[in-house]
Each structure stands twice: as structure tokens, then as C-alpha cells.
N, C-alpha and C positions, 0 to 999 in steps of 0.2 A: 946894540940898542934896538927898541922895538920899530917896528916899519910905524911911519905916522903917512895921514891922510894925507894924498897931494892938493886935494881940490874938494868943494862941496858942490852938490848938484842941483843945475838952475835950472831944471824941467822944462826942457825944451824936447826932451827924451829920455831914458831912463833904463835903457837896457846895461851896458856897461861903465866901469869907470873909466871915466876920461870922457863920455859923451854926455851932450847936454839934455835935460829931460826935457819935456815941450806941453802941455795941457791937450787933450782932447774933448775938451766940452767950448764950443763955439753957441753963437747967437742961435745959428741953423738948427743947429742939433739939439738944443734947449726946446725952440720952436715944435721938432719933430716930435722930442719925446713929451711934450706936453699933448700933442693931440693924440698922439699913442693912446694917453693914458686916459682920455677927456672925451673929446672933441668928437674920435671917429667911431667909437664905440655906439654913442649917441646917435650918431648920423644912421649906423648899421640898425639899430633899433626901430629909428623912426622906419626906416627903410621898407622891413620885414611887417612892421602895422601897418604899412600901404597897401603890401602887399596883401595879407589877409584882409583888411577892409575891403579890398578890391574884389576878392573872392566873395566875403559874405552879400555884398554887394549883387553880385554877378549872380548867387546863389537864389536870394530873394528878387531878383529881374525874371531869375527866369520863371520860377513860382507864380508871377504875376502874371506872365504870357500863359502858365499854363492855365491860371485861372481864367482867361478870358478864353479858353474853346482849342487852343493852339496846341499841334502833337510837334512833336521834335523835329520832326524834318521842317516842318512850317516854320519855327523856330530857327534853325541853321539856315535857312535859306533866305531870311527877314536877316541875321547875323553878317552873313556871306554878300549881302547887299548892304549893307552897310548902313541899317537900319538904325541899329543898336549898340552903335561906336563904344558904350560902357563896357559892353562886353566881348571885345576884344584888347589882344593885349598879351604879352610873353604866357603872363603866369592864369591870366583868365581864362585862355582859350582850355586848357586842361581840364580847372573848374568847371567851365561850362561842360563842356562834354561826359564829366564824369557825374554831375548832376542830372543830367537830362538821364545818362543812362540807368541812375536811380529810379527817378521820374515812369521813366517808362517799366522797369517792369515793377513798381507796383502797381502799373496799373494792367499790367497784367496777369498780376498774381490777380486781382480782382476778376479778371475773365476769366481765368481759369477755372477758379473755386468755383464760379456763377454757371460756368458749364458744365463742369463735372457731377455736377447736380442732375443733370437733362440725358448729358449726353457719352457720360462715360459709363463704361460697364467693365469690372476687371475680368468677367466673362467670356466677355468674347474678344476687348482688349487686353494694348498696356499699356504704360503711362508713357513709354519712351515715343511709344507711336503716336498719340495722342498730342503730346507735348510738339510733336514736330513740326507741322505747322507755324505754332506759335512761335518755335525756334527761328524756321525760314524767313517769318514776316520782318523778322527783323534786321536784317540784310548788314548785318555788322562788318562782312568784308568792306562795303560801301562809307561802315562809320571810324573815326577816331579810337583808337585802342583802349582811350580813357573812356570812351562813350563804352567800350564793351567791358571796362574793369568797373564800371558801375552800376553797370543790368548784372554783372556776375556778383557782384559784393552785397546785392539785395534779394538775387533771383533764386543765386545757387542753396542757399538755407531753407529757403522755401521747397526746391524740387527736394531735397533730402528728406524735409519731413514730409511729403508727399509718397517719396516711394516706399519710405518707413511703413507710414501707414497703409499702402497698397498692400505691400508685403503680409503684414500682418493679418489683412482682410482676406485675402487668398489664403494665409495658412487657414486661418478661424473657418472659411467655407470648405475648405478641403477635407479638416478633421470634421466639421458636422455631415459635408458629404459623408464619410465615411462611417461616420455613427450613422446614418442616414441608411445609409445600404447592410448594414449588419441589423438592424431593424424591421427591415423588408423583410429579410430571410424566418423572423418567426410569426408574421401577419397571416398566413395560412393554419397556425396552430391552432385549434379550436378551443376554445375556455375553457374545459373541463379535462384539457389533456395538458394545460402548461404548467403547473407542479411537474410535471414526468417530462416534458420533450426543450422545453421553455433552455432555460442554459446550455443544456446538451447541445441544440441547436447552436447556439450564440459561440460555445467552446471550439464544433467543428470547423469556424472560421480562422482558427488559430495556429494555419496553415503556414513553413517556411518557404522562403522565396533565394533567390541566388539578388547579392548586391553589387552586385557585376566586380568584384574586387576579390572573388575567388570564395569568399562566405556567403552569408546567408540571414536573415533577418525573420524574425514572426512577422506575419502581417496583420496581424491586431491582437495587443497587449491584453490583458488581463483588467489595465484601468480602461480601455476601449470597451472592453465586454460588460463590465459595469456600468461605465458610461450609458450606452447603449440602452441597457435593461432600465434604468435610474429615466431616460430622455422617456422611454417609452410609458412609463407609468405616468410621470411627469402632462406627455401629452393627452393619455385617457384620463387624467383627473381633468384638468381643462376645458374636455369636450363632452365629458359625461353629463346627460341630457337624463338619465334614470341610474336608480341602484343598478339594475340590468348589465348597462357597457359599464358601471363602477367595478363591479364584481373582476374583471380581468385583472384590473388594477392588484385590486387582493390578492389576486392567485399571483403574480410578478412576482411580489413582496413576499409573501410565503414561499415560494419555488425552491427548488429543492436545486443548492447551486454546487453541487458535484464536495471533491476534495480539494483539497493544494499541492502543491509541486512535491512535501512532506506527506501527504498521506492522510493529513487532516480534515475534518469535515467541517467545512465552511458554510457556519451563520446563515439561514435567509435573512434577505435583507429589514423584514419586519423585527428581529432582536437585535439588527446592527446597533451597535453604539458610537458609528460616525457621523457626524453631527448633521451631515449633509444627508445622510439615511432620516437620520430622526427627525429630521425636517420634512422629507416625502412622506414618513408615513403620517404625521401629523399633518399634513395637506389632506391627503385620503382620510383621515378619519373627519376632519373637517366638512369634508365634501361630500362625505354619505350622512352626517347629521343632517346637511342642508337636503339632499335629494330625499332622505327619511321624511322628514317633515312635509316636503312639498308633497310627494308623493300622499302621504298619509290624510294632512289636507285635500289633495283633488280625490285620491276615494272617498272623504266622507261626502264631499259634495255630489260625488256621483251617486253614492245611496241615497242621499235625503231626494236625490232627482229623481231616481227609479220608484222608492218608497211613493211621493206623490203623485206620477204618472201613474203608477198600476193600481194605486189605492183610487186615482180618480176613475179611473178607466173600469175599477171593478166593481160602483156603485151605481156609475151609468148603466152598467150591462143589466140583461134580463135574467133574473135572478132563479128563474127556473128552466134557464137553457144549459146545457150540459156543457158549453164551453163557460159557462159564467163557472158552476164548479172545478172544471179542470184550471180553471183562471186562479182560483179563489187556493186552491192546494198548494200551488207552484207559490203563491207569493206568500203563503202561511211558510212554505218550504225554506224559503228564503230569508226570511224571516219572522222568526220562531217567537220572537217577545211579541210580536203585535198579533195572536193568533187568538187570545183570548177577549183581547177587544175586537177584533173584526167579529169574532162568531157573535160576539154577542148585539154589536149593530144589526148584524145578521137576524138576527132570532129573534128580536125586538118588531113590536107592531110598529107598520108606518104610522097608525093614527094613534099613539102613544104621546101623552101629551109633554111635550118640551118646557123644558127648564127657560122661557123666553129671558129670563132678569138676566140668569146665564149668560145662554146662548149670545144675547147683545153685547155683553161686557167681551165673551170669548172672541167676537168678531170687531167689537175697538181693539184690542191686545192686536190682532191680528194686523189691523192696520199702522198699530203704531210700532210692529217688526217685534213684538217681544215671542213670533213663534216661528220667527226666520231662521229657518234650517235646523228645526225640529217637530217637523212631521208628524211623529210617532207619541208627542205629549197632547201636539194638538189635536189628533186622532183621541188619543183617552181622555182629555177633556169634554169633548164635544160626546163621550159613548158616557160621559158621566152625568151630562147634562141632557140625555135619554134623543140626543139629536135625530134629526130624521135622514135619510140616504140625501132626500134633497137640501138641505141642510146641510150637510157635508160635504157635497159636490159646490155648493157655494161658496164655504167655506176653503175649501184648496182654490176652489180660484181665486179666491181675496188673499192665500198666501203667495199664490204664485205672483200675483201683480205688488201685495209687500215685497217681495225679494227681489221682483226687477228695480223697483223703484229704491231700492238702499243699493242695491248692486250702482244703480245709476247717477247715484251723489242727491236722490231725492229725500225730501221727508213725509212724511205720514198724510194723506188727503186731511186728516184733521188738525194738521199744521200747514196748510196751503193757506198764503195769503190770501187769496182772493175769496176763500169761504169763511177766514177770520174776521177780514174785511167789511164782509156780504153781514157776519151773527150780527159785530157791531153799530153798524151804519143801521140794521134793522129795530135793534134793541133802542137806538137812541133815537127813532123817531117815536113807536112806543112809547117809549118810557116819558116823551115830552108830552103824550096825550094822557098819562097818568095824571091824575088829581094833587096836588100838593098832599105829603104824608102830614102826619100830627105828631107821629114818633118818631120819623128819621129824617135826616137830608133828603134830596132829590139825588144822592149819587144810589141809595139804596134803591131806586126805580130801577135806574138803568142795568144796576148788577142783576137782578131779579130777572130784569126781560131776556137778558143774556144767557142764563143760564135756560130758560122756559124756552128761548128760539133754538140753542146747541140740542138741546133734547129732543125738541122737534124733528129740529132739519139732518141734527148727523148722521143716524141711520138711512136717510134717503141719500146723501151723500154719499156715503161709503158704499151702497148700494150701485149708485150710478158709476162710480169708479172703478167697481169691480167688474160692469158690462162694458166701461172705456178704458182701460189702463192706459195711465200717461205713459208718453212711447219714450224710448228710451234718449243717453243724449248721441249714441252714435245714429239716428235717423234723421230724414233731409229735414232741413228746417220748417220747410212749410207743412209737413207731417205734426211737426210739434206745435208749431202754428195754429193750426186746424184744434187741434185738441185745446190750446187754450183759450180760443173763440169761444167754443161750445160750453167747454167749463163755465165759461162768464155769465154765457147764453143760459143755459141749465138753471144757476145762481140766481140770476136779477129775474128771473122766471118764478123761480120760489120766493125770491124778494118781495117783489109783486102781490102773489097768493097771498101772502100771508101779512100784507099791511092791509088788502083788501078786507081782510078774516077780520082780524085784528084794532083797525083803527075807529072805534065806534063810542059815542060817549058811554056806554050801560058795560060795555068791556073794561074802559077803563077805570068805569068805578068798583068794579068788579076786583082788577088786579089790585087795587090799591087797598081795600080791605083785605086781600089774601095776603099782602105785603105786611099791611100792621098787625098781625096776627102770626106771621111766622118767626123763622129766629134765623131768618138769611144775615152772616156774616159782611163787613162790606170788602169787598173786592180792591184788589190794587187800582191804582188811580190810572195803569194804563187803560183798561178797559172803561174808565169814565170820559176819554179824549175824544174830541168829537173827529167821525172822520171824514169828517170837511175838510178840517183843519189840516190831518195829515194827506190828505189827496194834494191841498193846495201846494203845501210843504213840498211833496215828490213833484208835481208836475214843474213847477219854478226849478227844483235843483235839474233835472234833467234837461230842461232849457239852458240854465247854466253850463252843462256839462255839455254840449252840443258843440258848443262853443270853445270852450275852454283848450290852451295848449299847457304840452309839455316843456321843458324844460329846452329841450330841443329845435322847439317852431311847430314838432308835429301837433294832431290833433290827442288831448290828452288819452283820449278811448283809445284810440288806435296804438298809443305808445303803450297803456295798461293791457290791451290784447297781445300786443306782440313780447312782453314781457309772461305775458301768463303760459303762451308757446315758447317760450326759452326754458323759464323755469318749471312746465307741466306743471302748472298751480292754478286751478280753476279759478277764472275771471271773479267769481264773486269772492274768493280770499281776497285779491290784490283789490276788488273794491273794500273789502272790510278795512285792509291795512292801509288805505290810501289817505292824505291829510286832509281830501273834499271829504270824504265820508267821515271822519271823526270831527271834525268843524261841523257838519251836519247833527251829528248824531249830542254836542255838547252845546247847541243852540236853547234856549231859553225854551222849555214846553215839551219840544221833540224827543229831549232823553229819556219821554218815559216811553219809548219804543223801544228801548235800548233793550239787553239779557237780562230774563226774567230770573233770579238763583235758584227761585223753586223750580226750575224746569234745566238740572244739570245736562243733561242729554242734548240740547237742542240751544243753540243760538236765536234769541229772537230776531238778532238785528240782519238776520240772514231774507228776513219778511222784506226789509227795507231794501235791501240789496237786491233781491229779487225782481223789484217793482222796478229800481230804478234798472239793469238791466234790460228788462223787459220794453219800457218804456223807450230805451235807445233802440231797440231792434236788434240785440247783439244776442248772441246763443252762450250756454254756460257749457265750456266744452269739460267731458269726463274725461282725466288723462290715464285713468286708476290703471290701465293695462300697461301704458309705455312704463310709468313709475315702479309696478311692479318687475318689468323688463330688467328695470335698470338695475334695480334692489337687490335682485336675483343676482345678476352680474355681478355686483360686487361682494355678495355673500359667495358667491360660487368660484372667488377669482385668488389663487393660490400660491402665485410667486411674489418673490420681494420686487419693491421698486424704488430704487437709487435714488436719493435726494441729495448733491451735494451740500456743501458745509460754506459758508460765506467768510471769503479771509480779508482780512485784516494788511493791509501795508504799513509795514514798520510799528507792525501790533497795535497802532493807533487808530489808521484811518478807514475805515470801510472801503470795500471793493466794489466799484457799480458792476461790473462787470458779472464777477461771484452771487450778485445779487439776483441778477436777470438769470444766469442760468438756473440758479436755485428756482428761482420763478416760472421759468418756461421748463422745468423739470415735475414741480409738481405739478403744475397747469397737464400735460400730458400725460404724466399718472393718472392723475384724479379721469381720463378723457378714455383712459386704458382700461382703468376697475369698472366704472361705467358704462361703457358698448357707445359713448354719447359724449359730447362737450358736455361737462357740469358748470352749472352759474351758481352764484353764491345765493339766490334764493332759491334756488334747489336744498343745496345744503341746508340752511336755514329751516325748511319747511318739511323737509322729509326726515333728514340725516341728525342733525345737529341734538335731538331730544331723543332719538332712537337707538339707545346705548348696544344693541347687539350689532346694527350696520355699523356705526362710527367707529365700535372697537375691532371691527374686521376690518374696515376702509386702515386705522391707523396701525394695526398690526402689517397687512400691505408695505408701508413705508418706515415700517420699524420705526414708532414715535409713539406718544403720548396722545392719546385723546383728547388732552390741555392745547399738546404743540399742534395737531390738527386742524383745531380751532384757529389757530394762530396765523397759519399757512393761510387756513382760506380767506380768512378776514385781511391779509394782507395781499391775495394776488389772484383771488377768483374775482370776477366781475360782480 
């Protein structure tokens, strides 16, 4: 039979049969494994956010001490005293310590940048030495370990990229040193011998040396030797002041640069086709168009100069003295065109009656610059107009005093306010003493007297200006002073005379039959303005302006003056474009002083400008020689110049940062091609409409003439 069970089991235990099984889950152990599972998890959580809270805590406490003035040790020692009970504690004290040692060094990476600016040089330093100091001050054997895993978790990134770029700065001076000294060696070649000696020289440097490891090295490569020859043209285009020192430059570029290692005859650099070649020699031909031109321009001004000195000088002389002939050959010698007109002034009787209709018209042209820096027409005009020697001698002087007076930003004595002024104010008391017409307005009086006093007066004018040449604007003030006293003086003198002449009843009945008899035109309605009215007008706004401030608190002139020396833009531009002067000028009455269109050449409103000027006591300063400086500069100036690219964060958000450097990159461009800080009404006034500077300023910065514009309007002043 089969075996049957003895017994079932009552769990009391459960190992064998015949024993009882027993349970193992009591009240306790229910308890237990519930908060296992629950309870102490929990608690460990909350625990660990104590913790850290305690730290962020700790972190912003100590922020806060730093913000009021307090350096680490003040800190620990305010701690250690028991000041600051928050920040102590198992898990804080670490935090604190490893915070403060953040804390401090950046704020000595801030010193350091800020010195190394002053006071470092890789020169005659290094950075380890340099650095050590600031190492010692921080006396870490004295602090928490966490205090030193904090300065090193902030500091050490910083000195890496620090000796990175030390490194790199010492290589870069080393290789220019050494392009530097293989460039010496052919500064004794004279220019007409470097095609032949120019490379030979630069090759014999291509000497081996032992590299202490049993071989041997060149001591300057083949890209060193180009290098070299490339830096050296490089800086004769730069410094080239004439064709003259350009000319070495050519002969580099052409030079005759040996074979190669193969046997081959290697390219001067002026056929090269590497890009960086074709860029130099496009620099140099750049830079001799510019030197061409200038140059070309100051010799003709130096003939029209020599042409009227020795023409004047050979009509003064005595003409039957034997240096007068040996005078008179040399300058026919010299020039060969003007030889038929001299003989023939020559040969011509002095009491040989003169073309006078001429001759007057010849000497208004003269003053109003249409014979400035052509000598030699206005010589055969005047020999066509059967002129006399003294007559010609008058004449160069009236062109000499036109050409300082354009050279010096003036206009024509026959556009001087104060004699416009003087025709006006004369004609309208005149023309009040005239009779009522039967055929025209009373504005046909005043046109009539106006033209009958210019007739009068402007050859006495032009006359007296040619014995006083208004002095130019680089003379002391009171020099210029003086001259416009006397002008005024001279004027209301003829004023005078000729109301005396003039204002009689038998005269005026006189004009006034001449008037309705003739077929005078009427004249623009500026000249029918009385000027009373505009005296009244200028004297009130310059009171005005006395007064007036800027934007700023200053006084408004003085902020207009000091903006006219930033931008070299003479005072009376910045008065034309000012908002007092166009509120003036679009006042009810006064715009008909405004620009006349028949007179394209000449602003009128430059009379009103003038006045008021003048009337403040202010000088109108000529900047024409700095502006040309500058002109030059940037015509002349032949490397590129880097404008970073502004990036974008997560292709979305603009980078202030990217912005500013792009900003402070052109701003010192523009300061490099200049010789000069440029201000944006620089630009504006010189640059901006002058399409051969702007397209050499924006070639400089490899851009657009559009994006140019863009640049400056966003970050010039």
C-alpha cells in the first residue's frame, strides 16, 4: 500500500515533517515594513532639501556680506564670532568656504586683467611670475581646503586661458621679430640695385644650424623669405609720402626672386597669382594713383604760383634794364605758350588806349574766382584787351587776393554782406526820394537805384580790396577784426558821399524820367526789402542766441563751436543746419534772404550767417587743411580692417555683447583709416556724398557702401 500522510501542518514552522509551521509577519514587522516603504524615505528627502536650502541659503548670506564692502577674511572672522549663526553648521561650513573661495578670485581675475593692462609686459616678464604675488596674498595654507577647491574651480580656467594666450603673443613677436631682422639685412640696398641684390640677400639668410639632437634645421624657410619681402613692401606702401619712396616698393614686386629647390624660375611677385600677392600689388597700384594725383595737383599749383610771381615781377621791372631781358628769356624759356603774349604786351605802347568795358568786366571775373589758378588765360585776356603793364600788375594782385580768399572759405568782395548791405540800404533811401512813377510800382525805383549805386560803387570796391586783402582765417583774430572795421568804415564813408550827391529834389526828378523811359526789368523782391527790417531781424536773433542753451545746460554757441572742432565743419555750416537758423530763415518776410537759384555757385543765406556770427564775436574757423589730412589718410591707407559678425543665441536672440564689440571694432577702424577720431558729422559732411573716399573707407572693411552707412548711423556719434 502507498505511504499516506501522518499529519497536516499548523505553521508554526515549516521546515520538516512532523514539525509545526509558525507565521513570521507580527504587528512589529508590519509597522517596520511600512515605513520602509513610506514613512522614512520621506523623511530622508525632506532631510536632503534642508540641507540644500541651508546651502542656497548660506550661499546668498554670503553675497550679501559681499555686497556691503566685506572681503573673506572679514567674513570668517564676523562667522568664527558667532555673528552669523545661519552660517554655520555640518554641511554649511564647506559651502561657505567653497563659495567665498569662488568669490574671491573673481574678483581677482578682475585685478588681474585690470593690471595686466599697465603693468605686464611678456618682454621682459612671465605670467608665472607675475601671477605670484597674487598667488601668496591668498595665504590658503591659513584657509579651508574648500576655500582653496573654490578659487581653483574659478581661478584655474582663467590662468589657462591666460597662458594660452601669453604663449601665443610671444610666438606672434618672435616670428615678426624675426621677419623683423631678415628685413634689416636688405635696408642698405639702394633702389636701383634691388631687382639684382633684393632676394639674393634675403636667400643668404637660409643658413643651417645644429638642433642640439644631433641634426640640423634652416633658420628661415622659404615662407619666412616671402613673408619678409611681402611685410617690407607692405610697410613702404603705408609710409610712402611720394611716388619717389613708392618706386622701391615696384622694384620688391618685380625683383628677380632666384629658382626653386627643382631648378625652376620663380615668378616675381607682381605675376604672382596668390591671392595675398594680388592683394599687395593692388595696394601699390592703389597708392601710386593717390601719390599720382596729389603730386600732380601740387605741381600745377606750384606753376600757376611761379607763372604769377615772375609775370608780376617782370612787368614791375625796368624794361630797358638788361636784367629785365635776361628775366623776360628764362621765363619765355619756361614757358614756351605764354611767349607770344608777353612780347606782345611788350611791344605794345603804354599810352595804347584800353579796352576799359573789358578790362572792368576782366577784373569782376577776377574777383568773383572765375581766373583762380589760371594765370596764363588771364594774361591773354587782358594782352587782348590791349591792357597796360600797370594794368596787369593790378590785375595779378586782384587774383592773388581772389585765391587767398577761396583758398580761405571766402566769397567774392562782391558778395560781402556788408557791401550788399551798404548797395541796398543806399538805393532804398534814394529811391524813397524818387517821385511816384506813372508807369510802374515804386518797387521799379528801388531796382533802378540799385543797379546805378553797384555801378558806381563796385569798382571802388574791388579797387580797395585789392590794396587790403581780407587776411585769411588762420590770422589772430583782432587782425581780422581790424580789416572788418575798416571795410564798414570805407562803406558808410561812400554811403555818405553819395546820399550827399544824390539826395536833392532836381536829381530826383531827374531819375524818375530816366526810370519811365527805360525798359529796367523788376528785380526779385529780395532786393525791394527794406533793410531796416532785416538789421532789426539779425540784431534780436543774436540777442536771442546769447542767451540760448543746448540740450545739455551749455551755452547753445559754445555747444555749436565745440561740435564744429569735432567734426572740422566750419561754424557757419552748423549755423546753416541748426533749427534757430531755419525757424529764422522760414519766419514770415525774412525768407526772401534765403538762396537765390539764379546764383547756383553761392548760398545766399551764408550773408545771414555771417552777420549773425559776426555779431556774436565768434571767428569762422578754416579746417580745409586738417580735412584734407584726414582725406588723404584714408585714400592712402591699404590693409583690411576686421569687423566681427553679431551672433545670435539659440539663432533667436541677439548678443549685447557681439554688438558692442562689432561697435567698438568699427568705431577704431574708422579712427585707424582717419589719423583721427571720426564723428558722424564728419561723415555726413565730407564722406557720405564723396563716392571715391566712401568706396576706399568701405573697401578697408570689406563691406558695402550701403552697409557703411549703416555702421556709422548706428555707432558713430
Amino acid at each position: 500500500m502507498a505511504y499516506t500522510k501522518q499529519r497536516t501542518n499548523k505553521y508554526f514552522d515549516a521546515f520538516n515533517k512532523g514539525y509545526v509551521t509558525s507565521s513570521d509577519v507580527t504587528e512589529a514587522s508590519q509597522l517596520i515594513d511600512t515605513l520602509n516603504k513610506s514613512v522614512l524615505p520621506s523623511l530622508e528627502k525632506i532631510q536632503n532639501y534642508k540641507i540644500q536650502e541651508d546651502k542656497n541659503e548660506a550661499a546668498n548670506k554670503v553675497n550679501s556680506l559681499y555686497a556691503q564692502g566685506k572681503d573673506s577674511q572679514t567674513i570668517l572672522n564676523e562667522i568664527n564670532e558667532g555673528q552669523h549663526p545661519e552660517l554655520a553648521g555640518k554641511y554649511v561650513d564647506k559651502t561657505v568656504q567653497y563659495h567665498l573661495g569662488r568669490v574671491e578670485a573673481s574678483k581677482m581675475k578682475l585685478q588681474v586683467t585690470e593690471d595686466m593692462k599697465t603693468n605686464y609686459d611678456f618682454k621682459t616678464s612671465n605670467l608665472n611670475e607675475f601671477l605670484t604675488p597674487y598667488m601668496k596674498s591668498m595665504d590658503f595654507d591659513g584657509k579651508d581646503d574648500s576655500f582653496a577647491l573654490g578659487f581653483a574651480s574659478e581661478f584655474t580656467p582663467f590662468k589657462a586661458k591666460l597662458m594660452s594666450d601669453d604663449a601665443e603673443t610671444r610666438a606672434n613677436f618672435n616670428y615678426e621679430t624675426k621677419i623683423l631682422d631678415l628685413i634689416s639685412l636688405t635696408n642698405a640696398i639702394p633702389t636701383d640695385e634691388i631687382g639684382e641684390k633684393y632676394f639674393s640677400t634675403l636667400n643668404s639668410a637660409q643658413y643651417k644650424l645644429p638642433n642640439g639632437e644631433g641634426g640640423s634645421f634652416i633658420m628661415h624657410s622659404n615662407d619666412d623669405i616671402n613673408k619678409a619681402a611681402m611685410t617690407d613692401v607692405e610697410n613702404i606702401i603705408k609710409s610712402a609720402g611720394s611716388t619717389k619712396e613708392l618706386l622701391r616698393a615696384f622694384e620688391i614686386l618685380s625683383a628677380d626672386r632666384g629658382f626653386d629647390k627643382k631648378g625652376n624660375k620663380l615668378q616675381s611677385f607682381l605675376f604672382s597669382n596668390k591671392p595675398e600677392v594680388k592683394k599687395l600689388v593692388e595696394d601699390y597700384e592703389n597708392k601710386a594713383r593717390v601719390l599720382e594725383n596729389a603730386e600732380y595737383t601740387a605741381t600745377n599749383r606750384k606753376i600757376e604760383t611761379d607763372k604769377k610771381e615772375r609775370l608780376t615781377t617782370l612787368f614791375s621791372m625796368d624794361s630797358t634794364s638788361p636784367e629785365f631781358n635776361e628775366f623776360r628769356d628764362a621765363l619765355i624759356s619756361d614757358y614756351p605758350a605764354m611767349a607770344i603774349t608777353i612780347n606782345s604786351i611788350l611791344t605794345s605802347s603804354e599810352n595804347m588806349s584800353e579796352d576799359k568795358g573789358t578790362i572792368a568786366n576782366i577784373d569782376r571775373n577776377i574777383h568773383l574766382g572765375l581766373y583762380n589758378n589760371n594765370s596764363g588765360q588771364l594774361l591773354e585776356d587782358l594782352a587782348n584787351s590791349n591792357a597796360s603793364k600797370t594794368t596787369i600788375l593790378a590785375s595779378f594782385k586782384s587774383l592773388a587776393s581772389a585765391e587767398l580768399r577761396a583758398n580761405s572759405g571766402f566769397t567774392s568782395p562782391l558778395q560781402d554782406a556788408e557791401y550788399t548791405n551798404t548797395i541796398k540800404k543806399t538805393a532804398k533811401i534814394l529811391s524813397d526820394s524818387i517821385p511816384k512813377l506813372s508807369k510802374f510800382d515804386d518797387t521799379r525805383k528801388y531796382d533802378f537805384m540799385v543797379d546805378t549805386i553797384e555801378n558806381e560803387l563796385s569798382q571802388d570796391w574791388l579797387d580797395w580790396n585789392r590794396e587790403n586783402p581780407k587776411p585769411s582765417s588762420s590770422e589772430d583774430r583782432e587782425v581780422q577784426m581790424k580789416w572788418v572795421e575798416d571795410s564798414k568804415k570805407w562803406l558808410n564813408t561812400q554811403y555818405e558821399a553819395i546820399i550827399k550827391k544824390y539826395d536833392n529834389k532836381t536829381w530826383g526828378e531827374t531819375m524818375a524820367a530816366r526810370i519811365e523811359s527805360s525798359g529796367l526789368t523788376t528785380a526779385s523782391d529780395l532786393d525791394s526789402y527794406a533793410q531796416e527790417y532785416y538789421t532789426e531781424v539779425i540784431t534780436k536773433e543774436i540777442e536771442g542766441l546769447k542767451k540760448a542753451t543746448a540740450p545739455d545746460g551749455s551755452s547753445l554757441t559754445d555747444a555749436l563751436i565745440k561740435e564744429s572742432e569735432q567734426d572740422l565743419v566750419p561754424l557757419s555750416q552748423k549755423f546753416l543746419e541748426s533749427g534757430f537758423f531755419n525757424n529764422l530763415m522760414s519766419t514770415a518776410g525774412f525768407a526772401l534772404f534765403g538762396d537765390n537759384p539764379d546764383t547756383p555757385n553761392f548760398d545766399e543765406r551764408l550773408n545771414v550767417v555771417m552777420d549773425l556770427i559776426d555779431g556774436l564775436g565768434l571767428s569762422n574757423i578754416d579746417y580745409t587743411d586738417e580735412v584734407n589730412t584726414v582725406l588723404d589718410s584714408i585714400n592712402n591707407y591699404n590693409a583690411s580692417i576686421k569687423i566681427p559678425e553679431i551672433e545670435k543665441n539659440f539663432m533667436l536672440f541677439t548678443d549685447k555683447d557681439s554688438v558692442q564689440a562689432q561697435g567698438n571694432a568699427f568705431m577704431e577702424g574708422m579712427n585707424t583709416l582717419a589719423g583721427r577720431p571720426v564723428t558722424k558729422g564728419f561723415y555726413d559732411f565730407y564722406i557720405r556724398n564723396n563716392d571715391d573716399v566712401k568706396t576706399k573707407m568701405a573697401q578697408a572693411f570689406n563691406i558695402s557702401t550701403e552697409k557703411l552707412d549703416e555702421f556709422v548711423n548706428n555707432y558713430l556719434k
